[in-house]
C-alpha positions in Angstrom: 31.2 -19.8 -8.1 30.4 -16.4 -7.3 26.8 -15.2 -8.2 25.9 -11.5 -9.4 22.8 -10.0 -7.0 20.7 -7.8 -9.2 19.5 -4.9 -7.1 16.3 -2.9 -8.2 17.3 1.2 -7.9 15.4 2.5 -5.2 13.0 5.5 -5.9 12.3 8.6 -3.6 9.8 10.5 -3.9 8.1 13.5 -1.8 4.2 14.0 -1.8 2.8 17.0 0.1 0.4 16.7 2.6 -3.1 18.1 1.7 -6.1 19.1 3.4 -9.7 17.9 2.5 -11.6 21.1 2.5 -14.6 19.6 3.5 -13.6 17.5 6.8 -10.0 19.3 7.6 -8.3 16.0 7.4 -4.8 15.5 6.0 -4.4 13.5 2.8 -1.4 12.2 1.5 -2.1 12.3 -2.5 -0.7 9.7 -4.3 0.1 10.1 -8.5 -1.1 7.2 -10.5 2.9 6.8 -11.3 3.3 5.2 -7.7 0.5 3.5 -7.6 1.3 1.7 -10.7 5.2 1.9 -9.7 3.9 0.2 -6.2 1.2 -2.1 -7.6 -1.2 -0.1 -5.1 -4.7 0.5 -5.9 -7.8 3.1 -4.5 -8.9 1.2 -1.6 -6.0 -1.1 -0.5 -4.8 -0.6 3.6 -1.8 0.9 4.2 0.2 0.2 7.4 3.4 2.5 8.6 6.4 0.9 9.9 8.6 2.1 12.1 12.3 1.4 10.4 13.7 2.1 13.8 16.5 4.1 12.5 14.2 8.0 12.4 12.7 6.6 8.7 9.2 5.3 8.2 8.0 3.0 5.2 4.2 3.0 4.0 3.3 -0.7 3.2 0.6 -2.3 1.6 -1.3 -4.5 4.6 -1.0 -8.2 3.6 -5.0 -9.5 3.5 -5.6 -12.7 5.4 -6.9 -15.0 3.0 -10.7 -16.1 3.5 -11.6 -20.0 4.0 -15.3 -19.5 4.4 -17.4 -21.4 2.8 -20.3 -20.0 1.3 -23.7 -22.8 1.1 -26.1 -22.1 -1.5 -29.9 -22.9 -1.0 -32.7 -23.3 -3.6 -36.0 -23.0 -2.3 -38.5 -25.8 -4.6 
């Protein structure tokens, strides 16, 4: 029994480089569109990977989840 992959279409987009006036640093300015499209939000770590083949891809780092425990005191 042969079973139909659905494939999502991929999107390409191209942002432009800018410049923060202020410290001369480059900033790649992302449109709310991909970081809803992405599920991306202000303050998330990117990481780039290396594809190996000439192409990059900008991911979203994976955050290691915390086990600490956090003890609560009341002074009497």
């Amino acid at each position: 029994m042969a079973t139909k992959a659905s494939k999502k279409a991929l999107k390409h987009y191209t942002i432009t480089l800018e410049e923060d006036t202020e410290t001369g640093e480059l900033v790649l300015p992302f449109t709310d569109e991909i970081l809803n499209e992405l599920g991306w939000k202000e303050g998330d770590v990117l990481e780039w990977v290396d594809n190996k083949d000439g192409s990059w891809s900008l991911v979203k780092k994976k955050q290691k989840k915390s086990n600490k425990v956090v003890a609560k005191s009341k002074t009497i």
